[in-house]
N, C-alpha and C positions, 0 to 999 in steps of 0.2 A: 340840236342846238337849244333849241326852247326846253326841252327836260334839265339840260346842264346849268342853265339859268336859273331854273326852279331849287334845284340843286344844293347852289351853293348858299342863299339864304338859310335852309333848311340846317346844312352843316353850321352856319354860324349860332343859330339859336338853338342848337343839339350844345354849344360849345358854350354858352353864356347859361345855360342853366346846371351844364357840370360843374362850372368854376361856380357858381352861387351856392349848391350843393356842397360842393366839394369847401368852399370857405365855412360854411354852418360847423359841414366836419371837424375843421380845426378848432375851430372855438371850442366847441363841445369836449373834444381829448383833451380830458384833465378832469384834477377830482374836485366836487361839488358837495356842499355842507346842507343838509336844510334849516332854510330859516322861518319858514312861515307852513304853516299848514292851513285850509281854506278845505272843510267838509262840505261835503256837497248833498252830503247823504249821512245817518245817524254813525257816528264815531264816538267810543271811550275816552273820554278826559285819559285813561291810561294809556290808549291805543296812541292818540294824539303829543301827547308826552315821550311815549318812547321815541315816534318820530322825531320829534324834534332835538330830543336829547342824544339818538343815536343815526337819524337820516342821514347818509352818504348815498353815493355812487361816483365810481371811478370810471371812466371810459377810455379804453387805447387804441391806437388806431391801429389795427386788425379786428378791429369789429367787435372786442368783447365788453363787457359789463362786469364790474362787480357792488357789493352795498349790501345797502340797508334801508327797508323801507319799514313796510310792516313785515316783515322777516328778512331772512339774510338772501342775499343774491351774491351766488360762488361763480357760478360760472354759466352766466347770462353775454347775449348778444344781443346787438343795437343795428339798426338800421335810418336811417332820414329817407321820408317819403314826402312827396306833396314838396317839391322843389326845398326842404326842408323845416317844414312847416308842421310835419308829423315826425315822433318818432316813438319806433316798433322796439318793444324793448322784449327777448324773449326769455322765459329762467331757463332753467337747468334741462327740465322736462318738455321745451319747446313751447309753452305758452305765452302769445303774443299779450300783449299791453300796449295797446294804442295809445298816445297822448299828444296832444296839441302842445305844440314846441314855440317858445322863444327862448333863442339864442341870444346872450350878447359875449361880451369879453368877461364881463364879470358877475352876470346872473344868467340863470338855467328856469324857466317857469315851464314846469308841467302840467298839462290842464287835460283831467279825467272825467269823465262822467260823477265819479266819487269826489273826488279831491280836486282841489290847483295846490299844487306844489310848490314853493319858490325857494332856490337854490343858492348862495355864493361859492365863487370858487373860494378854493383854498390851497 
């Protein structure tokens, strides 16, 4: 009796952190413009330029990625980690990209050891 008591708490905040997760998700599917670039680390006036002029990424929900950062991303996938406070963004070849995530309805901030990113939807 006393395990089934321990139990059901456990189920309830297994279920309140998918739904908080799982809402980050939907905000996120959709495509995003960049608007701001923030170097954290030496970057090209050119480098910074194309971002800005070319920055996307589209996200859908089965998990994949597509864009444009500092080069093109064909067919990349995304994950939300850290109750969705991170997100793992992998390219083509499997290499992850960690970045500190805020979500809202209408901005996307990525924040890299290199860069913070900021996004609008579009």
């Amino acid at each position: 009796m006393k395990n089934s008591k321990l139990f059901i708490p456990v189920i309830a905040i297994a279920v309140v952190l998918m739904v908080s997760c799982h809402s980050k998700r939907d905000k996120l599917v959709k495509s995003w413009k960049v608007t701001a670039v923030e170097a954290k680390m030496p970057l090209s006036d050119s480098a910074k330029s194309a971002v800005l002029a070319n920055g996307t990424l589209t996200f859908t929900e089965d998990g994949h990625v597509t864009g444009y950062l500092l080069r093109e991303i064909t067919e990349g996938t995304f994950a939300l980690t850290k109750k969705g406070t991170n997100l793992v963004i992998k390219d083509e070849v499997g290499t992850p990209y960690v970045c500190e995530s805020t979500i809202t309805d209408d901005k996307l901030i990525l924040d890299t050891k290199e860069a913070k990113l900021t996004f609008n939807k579009i």
